[in-house]
C-alpha positions in Angstrom: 15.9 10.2 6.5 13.1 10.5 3.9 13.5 7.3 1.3 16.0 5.3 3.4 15.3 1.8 3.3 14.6 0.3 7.1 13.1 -3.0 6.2 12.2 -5.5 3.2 11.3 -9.2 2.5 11.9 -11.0 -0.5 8.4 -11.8 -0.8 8.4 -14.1 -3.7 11.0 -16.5 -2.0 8.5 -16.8 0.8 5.4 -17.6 -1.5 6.8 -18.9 -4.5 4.8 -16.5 -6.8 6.4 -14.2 -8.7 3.5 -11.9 -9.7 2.6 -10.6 -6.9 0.3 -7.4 -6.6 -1.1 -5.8 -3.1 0.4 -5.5 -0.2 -1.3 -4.1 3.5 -0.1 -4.4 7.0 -2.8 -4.4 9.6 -1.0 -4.0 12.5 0.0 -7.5 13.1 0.0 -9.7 9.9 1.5 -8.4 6.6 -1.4 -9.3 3.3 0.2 -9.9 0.4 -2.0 -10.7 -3.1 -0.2 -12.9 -5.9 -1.7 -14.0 -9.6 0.8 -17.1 -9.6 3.0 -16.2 -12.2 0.2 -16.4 -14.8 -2.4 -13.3 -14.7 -4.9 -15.7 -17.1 -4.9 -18.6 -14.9 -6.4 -19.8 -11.6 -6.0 -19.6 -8.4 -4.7 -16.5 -7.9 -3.9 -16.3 -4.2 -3.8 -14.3 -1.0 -1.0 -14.4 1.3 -1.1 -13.9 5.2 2.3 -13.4 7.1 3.8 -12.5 10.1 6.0 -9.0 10.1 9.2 -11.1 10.8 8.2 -12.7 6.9 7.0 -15.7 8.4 4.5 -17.2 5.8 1.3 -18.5 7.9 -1.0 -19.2 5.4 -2.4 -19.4 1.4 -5.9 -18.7 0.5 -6.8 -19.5 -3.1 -8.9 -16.1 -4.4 -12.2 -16.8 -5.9 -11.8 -18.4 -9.6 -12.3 -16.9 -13.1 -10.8 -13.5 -11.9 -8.1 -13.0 -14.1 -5.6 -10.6 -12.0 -7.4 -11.5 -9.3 -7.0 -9.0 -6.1 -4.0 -6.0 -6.9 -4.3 -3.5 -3.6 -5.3 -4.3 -0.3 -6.5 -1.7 2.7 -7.7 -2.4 6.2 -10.1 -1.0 8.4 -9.5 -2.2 11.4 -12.0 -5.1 11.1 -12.1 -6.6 7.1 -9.4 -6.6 4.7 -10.4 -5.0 1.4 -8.8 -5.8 -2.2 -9.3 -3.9 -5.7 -10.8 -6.6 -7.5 -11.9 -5.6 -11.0 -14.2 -2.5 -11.0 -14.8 -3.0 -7.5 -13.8 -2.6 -3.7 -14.3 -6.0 -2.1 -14.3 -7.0 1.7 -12.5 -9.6 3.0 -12.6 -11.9 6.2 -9.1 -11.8 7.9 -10.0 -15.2 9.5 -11.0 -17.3 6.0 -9.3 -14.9 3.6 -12.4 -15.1 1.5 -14.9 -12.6 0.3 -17.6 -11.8 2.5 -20.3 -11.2 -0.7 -20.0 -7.6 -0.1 -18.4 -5.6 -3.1 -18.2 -1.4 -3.8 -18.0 0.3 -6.1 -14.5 1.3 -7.5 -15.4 4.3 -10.2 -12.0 3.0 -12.1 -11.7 -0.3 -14.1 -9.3 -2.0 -13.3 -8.8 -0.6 -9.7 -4.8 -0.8 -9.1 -4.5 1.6 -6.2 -6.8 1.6 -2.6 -6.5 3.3 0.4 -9.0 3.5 3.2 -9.4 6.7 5.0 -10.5 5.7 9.2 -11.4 9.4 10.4 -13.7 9.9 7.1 -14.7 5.5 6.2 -13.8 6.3 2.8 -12.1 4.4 0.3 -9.4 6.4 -2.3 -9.0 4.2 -5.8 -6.6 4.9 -8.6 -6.1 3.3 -12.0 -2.7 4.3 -13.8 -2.8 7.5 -15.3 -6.8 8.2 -14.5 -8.3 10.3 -11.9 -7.4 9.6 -8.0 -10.7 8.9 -6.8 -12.6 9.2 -2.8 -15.5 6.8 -2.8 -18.3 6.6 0.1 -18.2 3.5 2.4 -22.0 3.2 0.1 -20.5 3.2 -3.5 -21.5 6.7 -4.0 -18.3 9.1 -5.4 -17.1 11.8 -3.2 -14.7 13.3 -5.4 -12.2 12.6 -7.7 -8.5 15.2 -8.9 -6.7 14.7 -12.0 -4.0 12.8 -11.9 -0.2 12.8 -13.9 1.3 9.9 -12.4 1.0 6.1 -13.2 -0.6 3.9 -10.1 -0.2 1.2 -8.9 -0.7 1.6 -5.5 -2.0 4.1 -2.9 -1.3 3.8 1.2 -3.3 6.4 3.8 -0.9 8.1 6.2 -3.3 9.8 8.9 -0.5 10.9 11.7 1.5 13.1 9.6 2.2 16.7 10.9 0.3 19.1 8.2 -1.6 15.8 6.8 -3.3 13.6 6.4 -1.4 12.4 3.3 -2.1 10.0 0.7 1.1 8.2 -0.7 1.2 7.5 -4.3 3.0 4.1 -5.7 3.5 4.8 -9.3 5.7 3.8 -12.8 7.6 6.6 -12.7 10.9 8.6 -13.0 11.8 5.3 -15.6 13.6 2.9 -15.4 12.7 3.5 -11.1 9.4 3.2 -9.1 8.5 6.5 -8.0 6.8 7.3 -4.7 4.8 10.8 -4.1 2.8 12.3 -1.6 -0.8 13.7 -2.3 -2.4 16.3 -0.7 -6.4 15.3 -0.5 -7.4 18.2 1.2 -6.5 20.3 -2.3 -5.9 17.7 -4.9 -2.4 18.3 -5.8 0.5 16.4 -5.5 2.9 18.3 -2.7 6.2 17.8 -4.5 7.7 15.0 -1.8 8.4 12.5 -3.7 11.7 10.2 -3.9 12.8 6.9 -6.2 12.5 3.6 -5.3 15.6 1.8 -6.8 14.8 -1.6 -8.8 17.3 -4.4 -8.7 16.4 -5.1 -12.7 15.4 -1.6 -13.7 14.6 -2.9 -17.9 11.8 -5.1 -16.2 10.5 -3.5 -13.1 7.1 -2.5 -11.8 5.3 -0.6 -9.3 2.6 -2.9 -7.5 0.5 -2.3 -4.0 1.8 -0.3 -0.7 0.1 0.5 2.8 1.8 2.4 4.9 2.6 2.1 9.1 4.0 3.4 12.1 4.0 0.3 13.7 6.7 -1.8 11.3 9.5 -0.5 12.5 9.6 1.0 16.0 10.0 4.9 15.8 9.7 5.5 12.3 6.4 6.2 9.8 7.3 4.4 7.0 5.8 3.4 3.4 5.7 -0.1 2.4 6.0 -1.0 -1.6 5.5 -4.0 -3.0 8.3 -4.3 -6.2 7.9 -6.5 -8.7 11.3 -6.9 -9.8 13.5 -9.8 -10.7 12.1 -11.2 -7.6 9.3 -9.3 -6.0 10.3 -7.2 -2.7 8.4 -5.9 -0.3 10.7 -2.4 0.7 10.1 -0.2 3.8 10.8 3.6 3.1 11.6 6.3 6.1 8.8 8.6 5.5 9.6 10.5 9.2 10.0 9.8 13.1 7.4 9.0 14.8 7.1 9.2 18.6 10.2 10.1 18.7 11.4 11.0 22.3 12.2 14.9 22.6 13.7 16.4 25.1 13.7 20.0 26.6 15.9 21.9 29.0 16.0 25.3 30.3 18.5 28.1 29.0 20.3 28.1 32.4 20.8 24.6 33.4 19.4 20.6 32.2 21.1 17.4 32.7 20.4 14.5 31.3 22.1 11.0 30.9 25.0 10.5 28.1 
């Protein structure tokens, strides 16, 4: 049911970073971003993994960069991280930049979602505006926001949706997580708490959000930094589920 926890990797045990930031799942590999303990120092890094937690490979980030990358999204061919002020694309096969960079219309941008149906980006930066963004910079639109984000994940096969999914400091000392309406700009009032293991020092960071992580079930993936960071997998709903009918008068089926 909604905010049950299905799946979850202690990421930093895997890396060996312990500041980790973004987190997407492309269907396939799990991307995970980490500033190496040390936001002021370089390399920052970007990890690839399998979904079983497998770690597969370490790409430094580009230099001087502070933070470095926070939230990742996917669309279907690049990877894309909030880097700074900006949206930037990714090569899956290098993990580097490709050179081509968007703009974010939030500094820093701690929250990113990509939109397939429309190729639009959504940003969010803490308490400011949630923010749509054109696939050419340009700003779509942008809704007030009262939550604190740190991450944003684009759910496009819910019934009534498509949702956006808000990672945020919230509900102290827990990490919230609430669902946005984009069509109206409001928050829908879904929203549940993400327990933290040390509450006193615990932080939202990046989340993404598939149907294909755990068989059957739609299900939001937050990255927590905690007293080691976790990467937690929230029942949103079913999905595919198998339903079956039968007539008023008779029906079988096997036990």
């Amino acid at each position: 049911s909604l905010s049950d926890s299905l799946w979850g990797l202690d990421i930093s045990s895997i890396t060996g970073d312990n500041l980790c930031l973004g987190v997407e799942y492309d269907g396939v590999h799990l991307w995970v971003t980490g500033a190496a303990d040390d936001p002021a120092a370089d390399p920052n890094y970007l990890y690839k993994l399998d979904k079983d937690g497998s770690l597969l490979a370490s790409y430094p980030q580009p230099s001087g960069n502070g933070w470095g990358w926070r939230d990742l999204c996917f669309d279907g061919a690049y990877l894309y991280a909030a880097s700074g002020d900006s949206i930037e694309q990714i090569d899956t096969a290098s993990g580097a930049p490709t050179g081509v960079k968007t703009s974010a219309h939030t500094s820093p941008c701690r929250g990113l979602a990509y939109d397939p149906a429309a190729d639009c980006f959504y940003t969010a930066n803490y308490s400011d505006d949630i923010r749509r963004v054109n696939r050419d910079g340009s700003l779509a639109n942008s809704w007030s926001n009262s939550k604190n984000i740190f991450g944003l994940a684009w759910d496009a096969t819910a019934p009534g949706g498509p949702w956006l999914w808000v990672f945020s400091q919230d509900g102290w000392p827990q990490i919230q997580a609430s669902q946005f309406d984009p069509s109206s700009g409001i928050y829908t009032g879904v929203e549940f708490q993400c327990p933290a293991v040390d509450p006193a020092n615990a932080c939202a960071g990046g989340a993404t959000f598939s149907t294909g992580l755990v068989p059957g079930r739609g299900v939001l993936l937050g990255l927590l930094q905690d007293a080691t960071d976790r990467l937690v997998g929230y029942d949103i709903r079913p999905h595919n589920a198998p339903w079956l009918t039968l007539s008023k008068t008779a029906g079988s089926f096997i036990p």
